[in-house]
PLY file of the C-alpha trace (Angstrom):
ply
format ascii 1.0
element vertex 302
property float x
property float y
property float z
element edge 301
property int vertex1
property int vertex2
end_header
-0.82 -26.59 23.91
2.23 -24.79 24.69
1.73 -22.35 27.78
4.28 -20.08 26.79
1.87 -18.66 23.91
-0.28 -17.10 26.50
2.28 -16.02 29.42
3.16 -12.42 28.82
6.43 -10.99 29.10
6.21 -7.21 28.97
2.88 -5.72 28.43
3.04 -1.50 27.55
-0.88 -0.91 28.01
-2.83 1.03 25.02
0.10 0.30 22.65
0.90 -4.23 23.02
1.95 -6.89 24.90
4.63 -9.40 24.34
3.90 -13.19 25.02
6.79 -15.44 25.87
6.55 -17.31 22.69
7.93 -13.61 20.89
4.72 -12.78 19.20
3.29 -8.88 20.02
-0.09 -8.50 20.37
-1.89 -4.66 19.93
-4.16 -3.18 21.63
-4.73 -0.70 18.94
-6.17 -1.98 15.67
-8.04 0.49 13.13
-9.46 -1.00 10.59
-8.02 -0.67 6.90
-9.83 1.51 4.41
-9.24 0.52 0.54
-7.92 3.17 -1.54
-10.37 5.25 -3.71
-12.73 7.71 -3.58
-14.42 9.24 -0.34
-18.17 9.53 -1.58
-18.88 12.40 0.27
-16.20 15.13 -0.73
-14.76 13.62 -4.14
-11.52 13.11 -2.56
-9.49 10.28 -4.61
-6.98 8.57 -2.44
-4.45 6.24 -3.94
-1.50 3.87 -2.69
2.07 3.76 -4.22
4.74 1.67 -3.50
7.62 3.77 -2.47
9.96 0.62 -2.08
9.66 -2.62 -2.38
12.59 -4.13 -0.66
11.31 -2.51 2.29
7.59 -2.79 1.03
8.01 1.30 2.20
4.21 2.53 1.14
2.36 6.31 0.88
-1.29 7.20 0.34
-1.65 10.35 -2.37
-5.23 12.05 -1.36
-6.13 14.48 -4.30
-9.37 16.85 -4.19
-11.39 18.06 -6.83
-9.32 20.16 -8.84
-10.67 23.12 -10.95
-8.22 22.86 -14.06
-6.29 19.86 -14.87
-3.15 21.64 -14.05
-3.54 23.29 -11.09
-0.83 23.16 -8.39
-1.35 23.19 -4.73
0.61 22.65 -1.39
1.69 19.60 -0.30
0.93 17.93 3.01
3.32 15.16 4.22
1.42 13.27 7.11
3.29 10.61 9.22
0.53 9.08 11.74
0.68 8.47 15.35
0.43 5.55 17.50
3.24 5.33 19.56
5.58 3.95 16.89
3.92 0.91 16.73
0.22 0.97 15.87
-1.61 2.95 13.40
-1.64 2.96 9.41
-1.65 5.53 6.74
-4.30 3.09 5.40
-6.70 3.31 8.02
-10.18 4.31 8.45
-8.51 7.00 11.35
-6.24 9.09 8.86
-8.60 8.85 5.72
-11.35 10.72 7.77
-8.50 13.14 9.26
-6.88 13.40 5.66
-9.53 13.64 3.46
-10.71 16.91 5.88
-7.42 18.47 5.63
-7.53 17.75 1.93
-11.04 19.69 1.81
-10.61 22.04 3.76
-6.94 23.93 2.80
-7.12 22.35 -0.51
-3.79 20.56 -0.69
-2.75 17.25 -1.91
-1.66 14.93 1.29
0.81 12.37 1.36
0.65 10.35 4.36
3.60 8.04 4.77
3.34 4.48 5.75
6.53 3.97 7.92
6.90 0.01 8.82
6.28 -0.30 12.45
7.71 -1.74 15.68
8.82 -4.37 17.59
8.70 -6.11 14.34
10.80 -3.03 12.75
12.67 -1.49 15.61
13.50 1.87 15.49
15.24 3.90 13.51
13.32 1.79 10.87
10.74 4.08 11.56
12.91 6.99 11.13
14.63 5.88 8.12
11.22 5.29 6.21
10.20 8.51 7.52
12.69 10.59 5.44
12.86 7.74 2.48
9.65 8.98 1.87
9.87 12.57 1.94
12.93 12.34 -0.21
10.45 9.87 -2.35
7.90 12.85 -2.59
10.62 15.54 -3.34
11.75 13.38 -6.37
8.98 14.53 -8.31
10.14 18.74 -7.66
11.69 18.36 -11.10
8.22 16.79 -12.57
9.87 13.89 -13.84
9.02 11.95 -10.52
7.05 8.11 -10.78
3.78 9.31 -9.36
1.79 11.65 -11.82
-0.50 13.15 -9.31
2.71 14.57 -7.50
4.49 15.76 -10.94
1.29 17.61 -12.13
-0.71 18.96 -9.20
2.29 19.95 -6.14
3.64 23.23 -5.83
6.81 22.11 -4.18
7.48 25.37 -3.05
4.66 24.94 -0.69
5.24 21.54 1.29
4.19 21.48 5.27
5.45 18.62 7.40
2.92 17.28 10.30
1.81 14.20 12.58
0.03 13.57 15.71
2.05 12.10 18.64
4.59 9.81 17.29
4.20 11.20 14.30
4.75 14.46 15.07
8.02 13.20 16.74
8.77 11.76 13.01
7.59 15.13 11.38
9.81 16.90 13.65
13.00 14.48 12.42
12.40 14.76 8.88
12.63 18.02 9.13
15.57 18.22 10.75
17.48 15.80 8.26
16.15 18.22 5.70
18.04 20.90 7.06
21.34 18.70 7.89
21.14 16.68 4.54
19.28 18.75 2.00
16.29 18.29 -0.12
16.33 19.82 -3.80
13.93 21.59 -4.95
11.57 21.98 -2.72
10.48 24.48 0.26
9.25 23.45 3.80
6.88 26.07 4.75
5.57 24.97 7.77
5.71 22.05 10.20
2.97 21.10 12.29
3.49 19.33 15.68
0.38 18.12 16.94
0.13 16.72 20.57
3.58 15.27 19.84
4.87 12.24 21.51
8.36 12.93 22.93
8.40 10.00 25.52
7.69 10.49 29.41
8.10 8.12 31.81
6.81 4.62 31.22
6.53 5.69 27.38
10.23 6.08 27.62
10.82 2.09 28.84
8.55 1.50 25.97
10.43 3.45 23.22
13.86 1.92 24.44
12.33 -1.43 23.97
10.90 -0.53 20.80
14.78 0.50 19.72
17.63 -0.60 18.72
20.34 1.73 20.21
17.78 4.67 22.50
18.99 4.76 26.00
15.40 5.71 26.82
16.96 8.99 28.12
17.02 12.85 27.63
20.29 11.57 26.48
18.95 10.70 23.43
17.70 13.47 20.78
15.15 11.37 19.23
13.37 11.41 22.56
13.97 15.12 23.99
15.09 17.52 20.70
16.15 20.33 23.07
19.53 17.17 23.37
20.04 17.41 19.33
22.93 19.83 18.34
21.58 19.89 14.66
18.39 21.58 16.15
18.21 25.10 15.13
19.06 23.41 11.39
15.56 22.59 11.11
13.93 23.38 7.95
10.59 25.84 8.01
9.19 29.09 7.76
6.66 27.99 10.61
6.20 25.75 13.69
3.18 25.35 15.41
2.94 22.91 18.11
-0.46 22.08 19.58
-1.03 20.52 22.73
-3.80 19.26 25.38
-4.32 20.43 28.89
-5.01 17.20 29.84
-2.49 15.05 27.55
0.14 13.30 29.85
2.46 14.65 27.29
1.60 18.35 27.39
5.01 18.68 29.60
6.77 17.24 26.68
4.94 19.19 24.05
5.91 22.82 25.73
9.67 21.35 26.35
10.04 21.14 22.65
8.27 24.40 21.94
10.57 26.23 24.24
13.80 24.28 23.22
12.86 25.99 19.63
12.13 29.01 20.83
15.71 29.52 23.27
17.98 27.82 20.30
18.98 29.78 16.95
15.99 27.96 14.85
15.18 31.19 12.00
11.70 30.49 11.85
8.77 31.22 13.61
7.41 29.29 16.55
4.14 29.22 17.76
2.21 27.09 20.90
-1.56 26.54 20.89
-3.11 24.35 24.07
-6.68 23.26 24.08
-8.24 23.38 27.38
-9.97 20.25 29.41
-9.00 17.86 25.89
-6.87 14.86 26.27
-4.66 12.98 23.82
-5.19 13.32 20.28
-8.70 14.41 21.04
-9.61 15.78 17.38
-8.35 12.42 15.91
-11.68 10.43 17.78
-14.25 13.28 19.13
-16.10 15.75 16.92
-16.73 18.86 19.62
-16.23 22.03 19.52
-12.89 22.50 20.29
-12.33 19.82 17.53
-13.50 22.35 14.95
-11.31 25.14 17.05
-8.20 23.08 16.70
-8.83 21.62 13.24
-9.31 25.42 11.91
-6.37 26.30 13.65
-4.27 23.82 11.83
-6.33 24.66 8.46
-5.20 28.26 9.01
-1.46 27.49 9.65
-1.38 25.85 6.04
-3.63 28.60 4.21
-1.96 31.91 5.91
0.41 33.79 3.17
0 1
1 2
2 3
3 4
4 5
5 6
6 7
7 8
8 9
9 10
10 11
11 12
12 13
13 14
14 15
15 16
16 17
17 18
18 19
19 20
20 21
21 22
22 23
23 24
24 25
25 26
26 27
27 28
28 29
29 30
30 31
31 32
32 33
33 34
34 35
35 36
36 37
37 38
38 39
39 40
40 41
41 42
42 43
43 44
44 45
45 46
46 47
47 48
48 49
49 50
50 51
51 52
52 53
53 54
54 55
55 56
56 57
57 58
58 59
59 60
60 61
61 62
62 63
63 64
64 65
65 66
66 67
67 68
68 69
69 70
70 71
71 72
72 73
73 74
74 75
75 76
76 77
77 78
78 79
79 80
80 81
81 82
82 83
83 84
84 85
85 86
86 87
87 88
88 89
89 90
90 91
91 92
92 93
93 94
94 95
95 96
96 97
97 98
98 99
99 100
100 101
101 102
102 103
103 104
104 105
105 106
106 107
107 108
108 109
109 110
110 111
111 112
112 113
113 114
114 115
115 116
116 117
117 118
118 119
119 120
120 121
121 122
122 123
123 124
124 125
125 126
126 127
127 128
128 129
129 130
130 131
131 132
132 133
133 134
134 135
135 136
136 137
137 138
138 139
139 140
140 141
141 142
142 143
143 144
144 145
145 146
146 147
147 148
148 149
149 150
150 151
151 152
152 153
153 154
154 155
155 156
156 157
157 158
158 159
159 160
160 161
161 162
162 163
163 164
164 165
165 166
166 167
167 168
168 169
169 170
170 171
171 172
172 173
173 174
174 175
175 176
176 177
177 178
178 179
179 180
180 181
181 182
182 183
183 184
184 185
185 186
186 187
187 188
188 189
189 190
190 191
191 192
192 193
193 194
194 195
195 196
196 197
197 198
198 199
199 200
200 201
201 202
202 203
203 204
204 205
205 206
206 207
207 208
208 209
209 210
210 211
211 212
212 213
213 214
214 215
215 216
216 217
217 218
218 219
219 220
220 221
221 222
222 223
223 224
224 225
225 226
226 227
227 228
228 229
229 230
230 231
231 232
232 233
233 234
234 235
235 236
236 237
237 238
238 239
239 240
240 241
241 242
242 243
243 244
244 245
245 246
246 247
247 248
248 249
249 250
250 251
251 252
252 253
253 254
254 255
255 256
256 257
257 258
258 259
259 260
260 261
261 262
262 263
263 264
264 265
265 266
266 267
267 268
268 269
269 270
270 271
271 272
272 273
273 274
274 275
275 276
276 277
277 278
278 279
279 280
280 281
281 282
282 283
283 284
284 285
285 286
286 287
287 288
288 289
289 290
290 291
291 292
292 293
293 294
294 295
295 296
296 297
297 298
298 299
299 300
300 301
């Protein structure tokens, strides 16, 4: 047996290793969840291919409705995981999904950007904003998806993601405001716990890229570096973070690089004490609830 298929090259721990032989091994796995309907709240959840050149994929997650055509907010979900684990079909964002879906009664559209190595960034970026220009194709109701055409209120859409995702969230809404999306409104974007590099994360995202320098240099990676930031599309920004999150620095960089630049809307920072990482995502405590009502209320305020 050739030794080079277990001598590892570069190994980024919680995320993957790299063996000599090229193949990537993750330490993060979740396990898939097959669309349809969550037994407990009624939620249907369904996939749709966006593309198929790029096999580009979301999950639609619908609650009960009361008439057949009533309209609610839209929430576009991009999922953490470092920008290269995690799934939009996992058993991780069903249970967060389906939750926000109950609880500020909105259809969610999580998007299933294709990940690296294998898809080195901006792939990730570019699927990112293929899909929310996928989603805003339906503003007119004359979109592919008939759960989008008869039950969004376009005039109601909220951006989020956890860690990388929220990095993602963050750029989408930023080509909105550069680029342009018809017909449809960006109320609010929600940055939780948001993963803007630091340190070894940053030797990780440069390998994970085609063209980063790993640096503050680079805008993907510190915002505060982007010219086209106070573009960003939004009524409302709230960015959580962790007291104990290694990237709590990074999270209150952002939040103040809004805050000092000429960005019209309205920013807002919430920290949860003694919680780590993308707590709410794996522990149900307390400050859980706290946070998850917090983001609940963000959505559902006037």
């Amino acid at each position: 047996m050739d030794s080079s298929s277990n001598e590892i090259t570069l190994d980024f721990p919680h995320f993957f290793k790299v063996f000599k032989d090229g193949h990537v091994e993750r330490y993060m796995v979740m396990d898939y969840v097959p669309a349809g309907v969550d037994q407990k709240t009624g939620v249907q959840f369904r996939d749709v291919m966006v593309s198929s050149d790029s096999d580009l994929k979301v999950r639609i997650f619908l609650p009960k409705l009361e008439s057949s055509g009533q309209k609610l907010p839209v929430l576009v979900h991009y999922h953490g995981g470092g920008f290269c684990a995690g799934s939009s079909l996992d058993i991780l964002t069903k249970k967060y999904l389906v939750s926000m879906v109950v609880q500020a009664n909105v259809v969610a559209v999580s998007v299933d950007y294709r990940l690296a190595p294998e898809h080195p960034l901006p792939i990730g970026y570019d699927d990112s904003w293929a899909g929310l220009q996928w989603i805003a194709s339906h503003s007119n109701g004359l979109g592919p998806d008939p759960w989008l055409n008869e039950h969004v209120d376009f005039g109601q859409v909220f951006l989020t993601g956890e860690s990388a995702g929220a990095n993602l969230a963050h750029y989408v809404a930023v080509q909105a405001g550069v680029i342009g999306l018809n017909g449809v409104k960006i109320k609010g974007v929600l940055i939780v716990h948001p993963f803007f590099g630091d340190k070894e994360e940053d030797k990780m995202y440069k390998y994970l890229s085609l063209s980063s320098s790993g640096r503050d240099d680079d805008p993907k990676l510190n915002p505060a570096a982007d010219p086209n930031l106070s573009k960003m599309e939004g009524d409302r920004v709230l960015v959580c973070i962790a007291e104990k999150d290694w990237l709590r620095n990074r999270g209150i960089a952002y939040y103040e690089a809004l805050v000092s630049c000429e960005f019209g809307g309205k920013v807002e920072l919430f920290e949860t004490k003694d919680e780590e990482h993308c707590f709410h995502l794996l522990t149900t405590n307390k400050e859980s609830d706290v946070l998850i009502k917090k983001i609940v209320d963000f959505i559902i305020k006037e």
